[in-house]
N, C-alpha and C positions, 0 to 999 in steps of 0.2 A: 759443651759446658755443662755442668752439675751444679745444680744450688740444696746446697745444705742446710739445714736449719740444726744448729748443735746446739743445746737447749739445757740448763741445769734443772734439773728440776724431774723426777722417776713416777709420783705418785698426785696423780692432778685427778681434779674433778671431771667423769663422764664428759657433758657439757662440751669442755675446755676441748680433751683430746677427741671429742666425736665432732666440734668444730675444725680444728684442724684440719682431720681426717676428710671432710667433706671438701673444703679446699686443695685440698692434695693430691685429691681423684679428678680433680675438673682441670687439670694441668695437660696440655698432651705430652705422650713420652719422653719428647726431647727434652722438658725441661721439669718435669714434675720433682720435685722436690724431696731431698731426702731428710729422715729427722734423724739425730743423732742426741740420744740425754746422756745426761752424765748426771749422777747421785749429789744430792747437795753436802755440803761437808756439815758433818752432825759436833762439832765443839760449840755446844750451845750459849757457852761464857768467854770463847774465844773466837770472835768474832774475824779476826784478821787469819785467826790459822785454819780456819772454816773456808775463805775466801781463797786462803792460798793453794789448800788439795782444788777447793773447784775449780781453780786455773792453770794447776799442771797437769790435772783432768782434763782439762777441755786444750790447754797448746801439745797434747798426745795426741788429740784425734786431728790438729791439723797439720796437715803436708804444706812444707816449705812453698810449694809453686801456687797455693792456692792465691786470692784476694779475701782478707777478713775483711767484711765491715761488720763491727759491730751497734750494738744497741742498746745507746744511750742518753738520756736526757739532754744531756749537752753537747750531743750531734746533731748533725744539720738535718733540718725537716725537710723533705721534699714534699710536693706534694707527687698528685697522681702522675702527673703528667713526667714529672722531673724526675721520678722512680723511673717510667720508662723510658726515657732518655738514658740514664745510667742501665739500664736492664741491657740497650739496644747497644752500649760502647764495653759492656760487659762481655757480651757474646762476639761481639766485633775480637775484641782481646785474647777469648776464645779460653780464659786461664777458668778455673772452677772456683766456683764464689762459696762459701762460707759465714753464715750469718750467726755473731755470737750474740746468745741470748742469758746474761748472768739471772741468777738466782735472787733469794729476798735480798741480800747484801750487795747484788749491784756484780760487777766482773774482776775480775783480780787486775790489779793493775799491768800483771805482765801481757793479760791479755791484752789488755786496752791499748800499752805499747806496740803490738803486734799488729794491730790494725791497721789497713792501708784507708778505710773511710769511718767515718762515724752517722749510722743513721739515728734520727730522732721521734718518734713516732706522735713528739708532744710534748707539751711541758709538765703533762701530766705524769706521776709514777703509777704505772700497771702492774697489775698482777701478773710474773713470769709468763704463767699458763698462756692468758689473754695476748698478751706481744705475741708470742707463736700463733695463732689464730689470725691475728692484724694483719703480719707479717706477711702469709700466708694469701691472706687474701688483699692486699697490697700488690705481692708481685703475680698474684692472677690476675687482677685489674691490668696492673702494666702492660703482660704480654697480649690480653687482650686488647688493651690500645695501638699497639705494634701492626697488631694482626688486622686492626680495622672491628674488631666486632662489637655486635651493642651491649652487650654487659655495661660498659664505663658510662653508657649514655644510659641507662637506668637505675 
């Protein structure tokens, strides 16, 4: 199984992508995670047709067989524990997961049709950047609960 992070968004703060990056390393092989950006759509007064390249953008990089969930405010929060439960019927499934991350506008709706889950990280709205980082360190928490190790308990 592959977990993707497909992320709109090319040009982030230091910070943000050396956060990531630091998450991404502490994965072991089998499941470390791969990013995939995609350029946000630049129609600065068309706001709709902005959203609609970042969505045929982003349903190009995913393969039919994959699981989208994506991420969105009005998806369901897991918490820690409930991430690795899904993490652990994921890999059971054995299909390659997919995590869409829209842009400041949010995901194209074709995406969002496209999706088999909706995660929610909160009812808060985060900066793109920052959800990739969460995310990130989200599904390290998880497999480290899988695995038994102390991370989650610190």
């Amino acid at each position: 199984m592959r977990l993707t992070l497909l992320a709109a968004g090319t040009k982030l703060p230091n910070w943000m992508t050396d956060g990531y990056a630091d998450y991404a390393a502490r994965f072991p092989p089998e499941l470390k995670p791969v990013l995939v950006e995609i350029a946000l759509g630049n129609h600065k007064h068309e706001v709709a047709r902005a959203l609609r390249d970042e969505g045929e953008r982003m349903l190009k990089q995913i393969a039919r067989d994959v699981r989208l969930v994506t991420l969105e405010v009005g998806g369901k929060p897991w918490s820690s524990e409930q991430l690795a439960a899904e993490l652990a019927r994921w890999q059971q499934d054995g299909r390659d997961v997919v995590f869409a991350i829209g842009g400041p506008e949010g995901l194209a709706p074709e995406v969002r049709q496209r999706a088999e889950q909706r995660w929610s990280l909160g009812a808060m709205t985060l900066p793109h950047g920052l959800a990739r980082v969460l995310v990130a360190e989200q599904l390290y928490r998880a497999q480290a609960i899988l695995k038994g190790l102390p991370y989650h308990r610190g």
